[in-house]
C-alpha positions as CSV (number, residue, x, y, z in Angstrom):
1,X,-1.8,27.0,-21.2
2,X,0.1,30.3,-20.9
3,X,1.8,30.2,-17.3
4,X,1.1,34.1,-16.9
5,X,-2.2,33.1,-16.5
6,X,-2.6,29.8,-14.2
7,X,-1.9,29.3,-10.7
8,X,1.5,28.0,-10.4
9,X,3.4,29.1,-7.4
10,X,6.7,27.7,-6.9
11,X,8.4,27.8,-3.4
12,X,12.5,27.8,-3.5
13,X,12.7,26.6,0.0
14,X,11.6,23.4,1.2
15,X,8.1,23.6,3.4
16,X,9.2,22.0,7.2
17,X,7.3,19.6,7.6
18,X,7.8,17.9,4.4
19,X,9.6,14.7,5.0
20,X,9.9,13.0,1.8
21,X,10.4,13.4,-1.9
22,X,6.8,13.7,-3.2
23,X,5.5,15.6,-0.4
24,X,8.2,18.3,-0.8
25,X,8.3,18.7,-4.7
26,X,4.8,18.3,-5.0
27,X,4.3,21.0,-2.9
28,X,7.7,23.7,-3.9
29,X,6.2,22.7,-7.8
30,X,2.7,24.3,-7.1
31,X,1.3,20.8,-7.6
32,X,-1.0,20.9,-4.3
33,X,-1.2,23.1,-1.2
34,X,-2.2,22.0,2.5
35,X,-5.4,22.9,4.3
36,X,-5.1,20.9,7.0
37,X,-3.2,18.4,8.5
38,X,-3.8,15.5,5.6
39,X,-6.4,17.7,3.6
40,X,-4.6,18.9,0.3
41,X,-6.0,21.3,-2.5
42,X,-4.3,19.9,-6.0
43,X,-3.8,23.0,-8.3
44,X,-3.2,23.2,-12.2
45,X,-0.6,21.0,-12.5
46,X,-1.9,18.7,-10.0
47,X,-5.1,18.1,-11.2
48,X,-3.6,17.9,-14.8
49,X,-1.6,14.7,-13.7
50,X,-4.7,13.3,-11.4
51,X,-6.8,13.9,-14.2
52,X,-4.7,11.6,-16.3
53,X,-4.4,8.8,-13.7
54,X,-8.0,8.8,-13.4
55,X,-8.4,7.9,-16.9
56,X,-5.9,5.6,-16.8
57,X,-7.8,3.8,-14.4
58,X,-12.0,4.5,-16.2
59,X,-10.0,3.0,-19.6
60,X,-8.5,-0.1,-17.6
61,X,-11.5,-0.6,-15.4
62,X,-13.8,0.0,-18.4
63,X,-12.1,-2.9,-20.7
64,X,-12.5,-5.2,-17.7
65,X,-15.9,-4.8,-17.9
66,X,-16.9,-2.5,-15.1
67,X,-19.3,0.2,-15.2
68,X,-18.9,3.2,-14.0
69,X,-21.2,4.8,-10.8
70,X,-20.9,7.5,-8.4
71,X,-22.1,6.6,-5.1
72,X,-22.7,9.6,-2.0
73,X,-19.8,10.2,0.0
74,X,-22.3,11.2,3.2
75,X,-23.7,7.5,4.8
76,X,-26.6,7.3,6.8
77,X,-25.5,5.4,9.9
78,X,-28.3,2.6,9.7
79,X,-25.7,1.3,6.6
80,X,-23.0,0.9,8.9
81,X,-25.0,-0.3,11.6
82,X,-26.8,-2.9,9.9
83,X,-23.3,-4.2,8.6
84,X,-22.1,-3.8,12.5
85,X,-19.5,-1.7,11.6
86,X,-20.3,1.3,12.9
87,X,-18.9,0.2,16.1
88,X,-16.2,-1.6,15.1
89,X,-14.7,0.2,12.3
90,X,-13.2,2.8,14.9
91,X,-12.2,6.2,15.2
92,X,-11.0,6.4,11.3
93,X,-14.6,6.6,10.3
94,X,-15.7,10.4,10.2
95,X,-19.1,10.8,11.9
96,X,-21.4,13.4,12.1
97,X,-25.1,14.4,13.1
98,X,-27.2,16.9,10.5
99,X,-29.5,19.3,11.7
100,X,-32.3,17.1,13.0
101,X,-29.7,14.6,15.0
102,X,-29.6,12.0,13.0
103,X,-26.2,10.2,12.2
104,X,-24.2,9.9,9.3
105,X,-20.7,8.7,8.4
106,X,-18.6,10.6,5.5
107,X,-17.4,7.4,3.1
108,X,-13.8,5.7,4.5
109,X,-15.3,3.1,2.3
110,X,-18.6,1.7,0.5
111,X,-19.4,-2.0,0.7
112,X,-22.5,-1.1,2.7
113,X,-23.4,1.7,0.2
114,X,-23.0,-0.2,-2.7
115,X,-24.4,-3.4,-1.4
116,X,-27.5,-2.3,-0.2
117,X,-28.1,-0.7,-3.7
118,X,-27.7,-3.8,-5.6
119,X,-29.6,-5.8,-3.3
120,X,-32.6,-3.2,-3.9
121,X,-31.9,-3.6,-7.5
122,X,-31.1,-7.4,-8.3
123,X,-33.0,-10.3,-7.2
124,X,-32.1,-13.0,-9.9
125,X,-29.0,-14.7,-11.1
126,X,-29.7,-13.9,-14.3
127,X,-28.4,-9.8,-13.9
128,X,-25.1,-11.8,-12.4
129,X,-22.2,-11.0,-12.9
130,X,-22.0,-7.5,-12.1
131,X,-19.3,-5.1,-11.4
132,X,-19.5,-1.3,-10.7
133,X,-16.7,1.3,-9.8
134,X,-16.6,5.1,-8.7
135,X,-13.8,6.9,-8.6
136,X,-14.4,9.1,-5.4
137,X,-12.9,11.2,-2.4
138,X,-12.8,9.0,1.0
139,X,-12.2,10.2,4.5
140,X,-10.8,8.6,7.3
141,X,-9.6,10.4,10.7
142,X,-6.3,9.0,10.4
143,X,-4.7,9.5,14.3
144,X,-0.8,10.7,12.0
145,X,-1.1,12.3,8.4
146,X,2.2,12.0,7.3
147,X,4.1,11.6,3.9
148,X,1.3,14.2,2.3
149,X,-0.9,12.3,-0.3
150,X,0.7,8.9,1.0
151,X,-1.2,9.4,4.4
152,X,-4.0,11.7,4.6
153,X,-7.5,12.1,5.9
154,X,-9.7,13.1,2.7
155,X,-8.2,11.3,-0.5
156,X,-9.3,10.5,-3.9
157,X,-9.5,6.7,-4.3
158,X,-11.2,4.1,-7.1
159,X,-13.3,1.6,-5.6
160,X,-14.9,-1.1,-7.9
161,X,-17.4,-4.6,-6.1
162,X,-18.3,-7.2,-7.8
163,X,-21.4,-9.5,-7.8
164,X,-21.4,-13.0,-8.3
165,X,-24.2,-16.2,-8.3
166,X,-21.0,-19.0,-8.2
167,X,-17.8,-18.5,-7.0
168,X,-15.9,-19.2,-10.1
169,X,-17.2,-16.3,-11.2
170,X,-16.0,-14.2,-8.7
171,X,-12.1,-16.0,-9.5
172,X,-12.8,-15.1,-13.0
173,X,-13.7,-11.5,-12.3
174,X,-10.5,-11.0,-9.5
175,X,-8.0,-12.6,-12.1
176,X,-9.4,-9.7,-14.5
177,X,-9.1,-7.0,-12.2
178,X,-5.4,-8.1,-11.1
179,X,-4.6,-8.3,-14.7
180,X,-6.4,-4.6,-15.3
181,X,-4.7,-3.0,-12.1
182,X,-0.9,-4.1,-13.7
183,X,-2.3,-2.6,-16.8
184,X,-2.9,0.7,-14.6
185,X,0.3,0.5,-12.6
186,X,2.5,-0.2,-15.7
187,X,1.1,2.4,-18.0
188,X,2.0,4.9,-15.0
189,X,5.5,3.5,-15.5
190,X,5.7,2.4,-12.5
191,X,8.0,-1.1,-10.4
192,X,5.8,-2.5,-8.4
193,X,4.6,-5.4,-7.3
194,X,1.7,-7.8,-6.4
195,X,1.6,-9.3,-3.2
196,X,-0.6,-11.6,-1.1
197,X,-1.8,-9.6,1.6
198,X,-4.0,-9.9,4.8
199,X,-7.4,-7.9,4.4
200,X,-7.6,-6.6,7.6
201,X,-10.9,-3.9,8.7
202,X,-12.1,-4.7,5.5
203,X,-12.7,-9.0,5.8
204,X,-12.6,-11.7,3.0
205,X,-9.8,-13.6,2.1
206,X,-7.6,-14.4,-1.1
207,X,-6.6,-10.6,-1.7
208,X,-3.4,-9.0,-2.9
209,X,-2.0,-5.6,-2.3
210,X,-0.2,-3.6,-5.0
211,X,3.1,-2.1,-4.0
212,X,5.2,0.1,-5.6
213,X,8.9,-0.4,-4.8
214,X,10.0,2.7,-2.3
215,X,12.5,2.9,0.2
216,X,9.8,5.3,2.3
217,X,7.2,2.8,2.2
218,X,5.7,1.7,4.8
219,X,5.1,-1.7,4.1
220,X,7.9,-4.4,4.1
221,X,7.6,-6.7,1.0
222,X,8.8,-10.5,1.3
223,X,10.0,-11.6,-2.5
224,X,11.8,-14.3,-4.2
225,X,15.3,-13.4,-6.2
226,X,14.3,-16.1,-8.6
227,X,10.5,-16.0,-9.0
228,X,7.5,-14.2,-9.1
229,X,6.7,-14.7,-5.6
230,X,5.8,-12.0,-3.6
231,X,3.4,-11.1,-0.1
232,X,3.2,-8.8,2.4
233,X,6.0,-10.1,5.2
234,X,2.9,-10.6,7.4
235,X,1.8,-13.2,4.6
236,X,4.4,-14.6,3.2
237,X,4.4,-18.2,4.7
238,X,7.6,-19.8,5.9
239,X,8.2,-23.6,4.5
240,X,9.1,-26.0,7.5
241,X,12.9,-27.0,5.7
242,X,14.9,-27.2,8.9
243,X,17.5,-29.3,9.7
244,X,18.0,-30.9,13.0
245,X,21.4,-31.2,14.8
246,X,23.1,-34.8,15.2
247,X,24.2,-33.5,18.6
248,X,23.2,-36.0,21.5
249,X,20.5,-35.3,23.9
250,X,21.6,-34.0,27.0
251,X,19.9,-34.4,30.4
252,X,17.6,-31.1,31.3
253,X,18.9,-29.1,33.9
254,X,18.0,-25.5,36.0
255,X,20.5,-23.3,36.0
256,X,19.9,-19.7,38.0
257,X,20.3,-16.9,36.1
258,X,20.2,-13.7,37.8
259,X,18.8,-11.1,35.8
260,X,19.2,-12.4,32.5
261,X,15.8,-11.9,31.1
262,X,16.2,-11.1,27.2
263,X,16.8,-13.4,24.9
264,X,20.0,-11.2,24.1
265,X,21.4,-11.8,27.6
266,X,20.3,-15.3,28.0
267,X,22.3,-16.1,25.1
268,X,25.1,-14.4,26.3
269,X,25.0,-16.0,29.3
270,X,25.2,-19.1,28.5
271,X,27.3,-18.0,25.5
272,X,24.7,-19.9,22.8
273,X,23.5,-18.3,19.6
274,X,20.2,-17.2,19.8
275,X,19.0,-19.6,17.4
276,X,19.7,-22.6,20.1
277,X,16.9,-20.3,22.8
278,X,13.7,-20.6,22.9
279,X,11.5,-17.2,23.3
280,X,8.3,-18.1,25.0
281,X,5.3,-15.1,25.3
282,X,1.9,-15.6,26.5
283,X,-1.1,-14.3,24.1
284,X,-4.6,-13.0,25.2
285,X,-7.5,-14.2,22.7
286,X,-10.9,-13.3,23.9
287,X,-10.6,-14.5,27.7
288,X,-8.2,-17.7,26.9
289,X,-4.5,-17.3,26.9
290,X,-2.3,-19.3,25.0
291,X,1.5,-19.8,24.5
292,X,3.5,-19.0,21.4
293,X,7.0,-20.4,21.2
294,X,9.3,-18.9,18.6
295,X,13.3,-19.7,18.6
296,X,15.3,-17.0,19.6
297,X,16.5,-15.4,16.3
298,X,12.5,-15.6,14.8
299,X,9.8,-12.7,15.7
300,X,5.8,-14.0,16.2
301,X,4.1,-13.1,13.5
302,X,0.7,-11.5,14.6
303,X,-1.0,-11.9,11.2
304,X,-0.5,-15.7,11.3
305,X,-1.5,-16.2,14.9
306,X,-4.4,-14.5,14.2
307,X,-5.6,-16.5,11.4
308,X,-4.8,-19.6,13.5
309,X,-7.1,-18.3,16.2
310,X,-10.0,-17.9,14.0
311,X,-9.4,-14.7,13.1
312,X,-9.9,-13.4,17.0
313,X,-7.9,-10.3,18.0
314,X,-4.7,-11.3,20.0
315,X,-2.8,-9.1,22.3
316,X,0.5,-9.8,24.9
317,X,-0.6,-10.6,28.5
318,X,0.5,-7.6,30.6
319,X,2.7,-9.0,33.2
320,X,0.1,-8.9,35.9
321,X,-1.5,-12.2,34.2
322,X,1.9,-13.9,33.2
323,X,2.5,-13.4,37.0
324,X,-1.2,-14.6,37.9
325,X,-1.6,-17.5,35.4
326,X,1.9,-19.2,35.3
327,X,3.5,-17.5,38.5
328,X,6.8,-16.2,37.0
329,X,7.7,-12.2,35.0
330,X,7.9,-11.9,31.5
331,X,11.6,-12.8,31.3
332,X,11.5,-16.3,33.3
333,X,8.6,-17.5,30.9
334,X,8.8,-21.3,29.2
335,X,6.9,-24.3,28.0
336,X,8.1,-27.0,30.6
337,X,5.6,-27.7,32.9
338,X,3.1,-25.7,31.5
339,X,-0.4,-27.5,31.7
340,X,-2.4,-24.3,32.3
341,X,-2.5,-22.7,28.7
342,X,-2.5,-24.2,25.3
343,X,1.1,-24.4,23.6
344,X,1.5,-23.3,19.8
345,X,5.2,-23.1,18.7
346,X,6.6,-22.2,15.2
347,X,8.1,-25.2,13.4
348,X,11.7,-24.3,14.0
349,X,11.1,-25.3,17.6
350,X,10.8,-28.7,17.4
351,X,14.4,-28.8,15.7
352,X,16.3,-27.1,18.8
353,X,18.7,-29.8,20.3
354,X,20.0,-28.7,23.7
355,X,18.2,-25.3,23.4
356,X,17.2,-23.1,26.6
357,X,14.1,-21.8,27.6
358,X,12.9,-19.9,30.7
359,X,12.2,-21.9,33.8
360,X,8.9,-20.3,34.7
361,X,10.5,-19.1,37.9
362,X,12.2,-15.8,38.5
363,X,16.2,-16.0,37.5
364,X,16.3,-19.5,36.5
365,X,16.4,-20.8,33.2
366,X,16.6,-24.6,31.6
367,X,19.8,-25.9,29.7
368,X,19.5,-29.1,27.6
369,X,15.9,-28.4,26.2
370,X,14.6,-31.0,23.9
371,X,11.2,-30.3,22.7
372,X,9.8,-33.3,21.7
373,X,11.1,-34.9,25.2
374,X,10.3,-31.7,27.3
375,X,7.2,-30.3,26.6
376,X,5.2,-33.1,24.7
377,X,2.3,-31.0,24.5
378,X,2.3,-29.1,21.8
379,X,1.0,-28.2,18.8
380,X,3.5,-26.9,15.7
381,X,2.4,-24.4,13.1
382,X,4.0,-21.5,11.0
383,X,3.3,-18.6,13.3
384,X,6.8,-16.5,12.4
385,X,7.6,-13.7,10.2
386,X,9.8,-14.1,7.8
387,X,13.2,-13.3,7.5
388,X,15.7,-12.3,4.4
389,X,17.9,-15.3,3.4
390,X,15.0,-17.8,4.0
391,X,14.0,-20.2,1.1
392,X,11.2,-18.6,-0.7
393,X,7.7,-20.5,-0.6
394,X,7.0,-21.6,-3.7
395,X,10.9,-23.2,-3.2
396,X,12.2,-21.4,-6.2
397,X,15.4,-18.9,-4.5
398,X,15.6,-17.2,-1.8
399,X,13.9,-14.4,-0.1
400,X,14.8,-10.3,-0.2
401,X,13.2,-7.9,1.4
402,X,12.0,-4.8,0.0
403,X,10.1,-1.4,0.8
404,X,6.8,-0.8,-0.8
405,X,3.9,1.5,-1.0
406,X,0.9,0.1,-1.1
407,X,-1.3,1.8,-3.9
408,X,-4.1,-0.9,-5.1
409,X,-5.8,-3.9,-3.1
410,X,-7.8,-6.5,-4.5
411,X,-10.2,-8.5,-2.1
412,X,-12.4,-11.9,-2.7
413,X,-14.8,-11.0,-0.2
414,X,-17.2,-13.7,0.1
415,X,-20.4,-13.5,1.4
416,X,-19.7,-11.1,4.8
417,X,-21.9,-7.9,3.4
418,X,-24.1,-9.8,1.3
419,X,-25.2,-12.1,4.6
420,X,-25.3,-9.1,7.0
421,X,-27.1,-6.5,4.6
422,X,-29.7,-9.6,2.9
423,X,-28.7,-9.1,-0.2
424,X,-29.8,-12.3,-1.6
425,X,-30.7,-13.6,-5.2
426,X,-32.7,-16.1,-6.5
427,X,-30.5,-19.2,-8.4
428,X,-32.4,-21.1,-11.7
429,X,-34.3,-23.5,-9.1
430,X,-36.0,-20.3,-7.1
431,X,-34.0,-20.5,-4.2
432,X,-32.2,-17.9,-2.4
433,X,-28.5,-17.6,-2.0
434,X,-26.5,-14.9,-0.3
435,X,-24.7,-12.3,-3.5
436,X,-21.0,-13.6,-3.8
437,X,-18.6,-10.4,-3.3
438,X,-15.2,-9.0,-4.7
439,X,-14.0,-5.6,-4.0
440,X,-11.2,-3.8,-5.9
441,X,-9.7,-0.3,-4.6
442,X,-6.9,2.2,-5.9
443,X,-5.5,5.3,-3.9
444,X,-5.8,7.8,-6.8
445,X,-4.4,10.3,-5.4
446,X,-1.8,8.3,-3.6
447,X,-1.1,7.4,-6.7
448,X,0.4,10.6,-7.6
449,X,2.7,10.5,-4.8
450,X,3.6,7.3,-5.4
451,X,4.7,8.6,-8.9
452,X,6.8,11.1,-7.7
453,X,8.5,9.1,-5.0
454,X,9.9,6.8,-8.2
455,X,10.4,9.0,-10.6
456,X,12.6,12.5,-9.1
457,X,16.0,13.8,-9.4
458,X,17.8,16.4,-7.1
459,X,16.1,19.2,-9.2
460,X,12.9,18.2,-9.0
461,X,10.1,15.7,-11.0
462,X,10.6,13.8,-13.8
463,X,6.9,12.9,-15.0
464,X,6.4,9.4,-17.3
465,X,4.7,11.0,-20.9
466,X,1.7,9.4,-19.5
467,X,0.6,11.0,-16.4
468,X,2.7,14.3,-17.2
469,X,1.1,17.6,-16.9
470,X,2.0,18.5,-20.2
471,X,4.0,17.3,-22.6
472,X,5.8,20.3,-23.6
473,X,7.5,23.2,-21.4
474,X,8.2,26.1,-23.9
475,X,9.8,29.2,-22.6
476,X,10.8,32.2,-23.9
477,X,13.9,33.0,-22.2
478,X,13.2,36.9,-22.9
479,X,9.7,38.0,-24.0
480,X,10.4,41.7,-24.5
481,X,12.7,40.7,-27.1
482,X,10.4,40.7,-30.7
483,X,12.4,38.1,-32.2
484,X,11.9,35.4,-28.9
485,X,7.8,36.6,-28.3
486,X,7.1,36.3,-32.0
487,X,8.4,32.8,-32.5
488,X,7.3,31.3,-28.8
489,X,4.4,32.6,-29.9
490,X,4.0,31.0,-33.2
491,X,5.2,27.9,-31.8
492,X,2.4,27.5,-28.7
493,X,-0.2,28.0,-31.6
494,X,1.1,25.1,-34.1
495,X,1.6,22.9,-31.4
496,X,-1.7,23.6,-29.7
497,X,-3.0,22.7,-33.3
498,X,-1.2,19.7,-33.8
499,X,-2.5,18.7,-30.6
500,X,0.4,18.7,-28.4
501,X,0.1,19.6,-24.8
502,X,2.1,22.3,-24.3
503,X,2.6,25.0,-21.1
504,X,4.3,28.1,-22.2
505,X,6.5,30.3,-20.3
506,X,5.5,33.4,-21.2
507,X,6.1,35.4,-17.6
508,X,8.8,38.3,-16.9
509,X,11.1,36.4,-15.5
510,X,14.6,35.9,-15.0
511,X,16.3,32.5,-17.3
512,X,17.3,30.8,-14.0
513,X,14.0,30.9,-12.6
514,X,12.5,29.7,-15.3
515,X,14.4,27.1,-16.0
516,X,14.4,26.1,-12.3
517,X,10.8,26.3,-12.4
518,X,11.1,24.2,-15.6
519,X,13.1,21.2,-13.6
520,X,10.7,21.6,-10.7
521,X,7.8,20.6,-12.6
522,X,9.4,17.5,-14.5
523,X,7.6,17.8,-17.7
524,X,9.0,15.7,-20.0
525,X,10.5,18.1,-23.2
526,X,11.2,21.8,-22.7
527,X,11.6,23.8,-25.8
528,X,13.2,26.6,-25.0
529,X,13.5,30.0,-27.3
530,X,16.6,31.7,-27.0
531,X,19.1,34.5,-29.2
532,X,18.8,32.4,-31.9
533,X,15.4,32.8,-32.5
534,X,16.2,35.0,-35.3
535,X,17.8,32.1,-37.2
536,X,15.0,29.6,-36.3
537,X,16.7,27.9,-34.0
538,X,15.7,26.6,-30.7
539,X,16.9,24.6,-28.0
540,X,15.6,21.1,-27.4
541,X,15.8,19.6,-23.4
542,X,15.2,16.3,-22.5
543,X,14.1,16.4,-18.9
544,X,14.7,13.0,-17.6
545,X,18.0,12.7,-18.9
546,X,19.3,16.3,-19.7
547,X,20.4,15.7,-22.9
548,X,20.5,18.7,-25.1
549,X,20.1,19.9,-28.7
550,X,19.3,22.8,-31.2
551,X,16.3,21.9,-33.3
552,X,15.7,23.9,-36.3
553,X,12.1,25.2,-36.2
554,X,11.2,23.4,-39.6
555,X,12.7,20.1,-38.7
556,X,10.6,20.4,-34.5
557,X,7.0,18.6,-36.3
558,X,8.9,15.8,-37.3
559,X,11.3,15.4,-34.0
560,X,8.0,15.8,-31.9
561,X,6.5,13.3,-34.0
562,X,8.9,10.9,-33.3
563,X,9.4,11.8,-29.8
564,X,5.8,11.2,-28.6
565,X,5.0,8.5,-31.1
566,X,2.5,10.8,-32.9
């Protein structure tokens, strides 16, 4: 493609409300422009690079054995209300009413699309297995677009489901698609990693989430410096491996504490570490309350108490019911006494010797708290978030924390569409048995800012061969000049014809703004025709590292060739 003729347009100056590395080069390269807040337009060179992602993805998902559909982005409401999520997916899902007032959804997502079709199409075991993918755009209202393609409203995403008669089919068909999404991730050229993850709006269980290592991620990754182990910090389980002090018990006593209500001034004030307190916070499930213990120096996980509580929504008790239900504030809050509420404490309590915990009475606090004497009625389970430095899980190192963006999320979903939507088959004895689900998704567009985050420099992008744009950036430093035009020109047709990818300069332009330009757009070898054209010599730029050298024009087929493997 001659640059004089596409639609390229560079910006020198960085757009203000781009925050982070993608979102700015991807917009100063002429890569994408905004519509809207989250709604993006991807241009040339953006659509070249999505392009190649998305095939990527079709070869990957193809060799796994999935077929490709296309499914409508605009949902009849009656999907989503048969599934009950029309009123509880929440304000994320774009609604709308056409012309005669009936509702519709545009597609956040398609379990119910996709489930009811099957259902309408499959009624024995013997079509089973099946698996179908799209790759699609999506729309969710999302309440911030930020980070450009990393948070938007209307992206481009690859969703794939999976059908099943037995479960062990549906483990043999996830283990397939984790193995094809690292064969997607890696071919990008990208660090990531696979984590176990919570599956949220979405439902099921046993799901991972792909994360690609990022210091402006938003997801915090829990991983082992000696293992494969990885999950989602809201995942990653914490093994009970605590020791107990040899310390003697002391006798429990109330001491008054005038307005020492954080754990942070507690511990001051009785100048312990905040590892020897106890933090004690009263949970809303439904219309019971219950109370978490956690020590001091540990954070409730919400995740995990979630999951304990069968999956019911929990939320803090304002500190109209702590007052109401256990007659104290927020910062006088313990376990002794307590016969009100249900107690659930994270293992690490149980090992406190002589800890302190609030006295459930305003400015008083207990010293010489023993759990296993004070509060016998309790029950112990791993309800904490993890922290760096703990042993890892799977008891191989210890755990590091990292920054990830999420890009890919695989999900054993059971039987929670197939039951709601009756899509039901009939086994080899003629009976029939709710469809066993898997659902598989990729942010393809995300994707490409994911890219971009990992792979920069201060200049600009530096695109894997891959997903590039192109694979070759020739410029003619001066066109007017014969010599220069004649062979740039001779050199975009043989390369063209040896079927190279190639993007030539060919615009009145100044060296330095082409060369800038060049650096912007991160293509991986620029070729670059200069005053020594005459002797058939060009100049040869490596892009990631910025090595340089002159190439005679004979000798270029055979340095390509070895270049790009060809």
């Amino acid at each position: 493609m001659k640059q004089s003729m596409s639609l390229i347009p560079t910006l020198k100056e960085t757009p203000a409300d781009a925050e982070i590395k993608s979102h700015i080069y991807l917009l100063r390269a002429g890569f994408m422009r905004q519509n809207a807040s989250g709604v993006y337009s991807f241009l040339p060179l953006g659509k070249r690079v999505l392009a190649k992602i998305e095939n990527i993805v079709r070869e990957e998902m193809d060799r796994a054995g999935a077929a490709e559909v296309l499914m409508s982005a605009l949902q009849p409401a009656e999907l989503w209300q048969e599934s009950g999520r029309w009123y509880s997916y929440g304000p994320e899902l774009m609604r709308l009413k056409d012309r005669h007032e009936r509702d519709f959804a545009l597609g956040a997502t398609h379990e119910e699309m996709i489930t009811t079709l099957v259902r309408d199409e499959i009624k024995s075991y013997k079509r089973l297995p099946l698996t179908v993918y799209q790759i699609q755009s999506k729309f969710r209202d999302e309440k911030r677009p930020r980070f450009g393609l990393l948070r938007g409203r209307e992206f481009l995403m690859k969703d794939a489901y999976s059908f099943h008669a037995e479960a062990s089919s549906l483990d043999d068909t996830y283990e397939r698609m984790k193995d094809a999404y690292s064969a997607i991730f890696s071919r990008c050229g990208l660090n990531f990693r696979a984590v176990l993850a919570d599956s949220g709006a979405i439902g099921g269980k046993d799901n991972h989430e792909f994360m690609v290592l990022s210091e402006i991620g938003e997801d915090t990754i829990a991983y082992s410096d000696s293992s494969d182990f990885a999950a989602n910090i809201e995942m990653a389980p914490v093994i009970d491996q605590y020791e107990k002090s040899y310390e003697a018990p002391l006798e429990l006593e109330k001491k008054e504490t005038p307005n020492q209500k954080t754990i942070e001034e507690v511990s001051q004030f009785f100048q312990l570490d905040a590892s020897k307190c106890i933090k004690s916070l009263l949970f809303k499930t439904g219309e019971e309350f219950v109370l978490v213990l956690v020590r001091g120096d540990h954070e409730v996980n919400d995740v995990k108490l979630n999951h304990l509580l069968d999956g019911q929504e929990t939320e803090l008790a304002t500190p109209e019911e702590v007052k109401e239900l256990l007659g104290t504030s927020i910062g006088s809050l313990g376990p002794i006494g307590v016969k009100q509420v249900k107690i659930i404490a994270d293992h690490a309590v149980k090992y406190i010797v002589n800890g302190v915990c609030g006295a459930n009475e305003d400015g008083y606090h207990f010293i010489n708290v023993n759990p296993e004497r004070d509060f016998s009625e309790t029950e112990y389970q791993d309800i904490r978030l993890i922290q760096e430095g703990d042993p890892s899980p799977d008891s191989l190192g210890t755990i590091k924390f990292a920054k990830g963006i999420e890009v890919g999320h695989v999900f054993k979903l059971g039987t929670i569409y197939s039951e709601k939507l009756n899509a039901a088959f009939l086994d080899e004895n003629g009976k029939s048995k709710p469809m066993i689900m898997g659902c598989y998704g990729i942010g393809v567009s995300r994707l490409v800012a994911a890219i971009a985050e990992q792979f920069s420099d201060e200049k600009g992008l530096l695109w894997p061969d891959a997903v590039a744009p192109y694979q070759i950036h020739l410029i003619a430093v001066n066109p007017k000049e014969e010599a220069q035009s004649r062979l740039a020109d001779e050199l975009y047709s043989q390369l063209q014809s040896l079927g190279y990818e190639v993007l030539y300069d060919d615009r009145q332009e100044r060296p330095g703004v082409k060369f800038a330009d060049s650096d912007l757009f991160g293509i991986p070898v620029r070729l670059t025709v200069g005053k020594q054209a005459s002797d058939g010599i060009i100049e040869w730029k490596e892009r990631k590292n910025g090595e340089m050298k002159e190439v005679k024009v004979e000798a270029l087929t055979e340095e390509l060739a070895s270049r790009f493997k060809k």
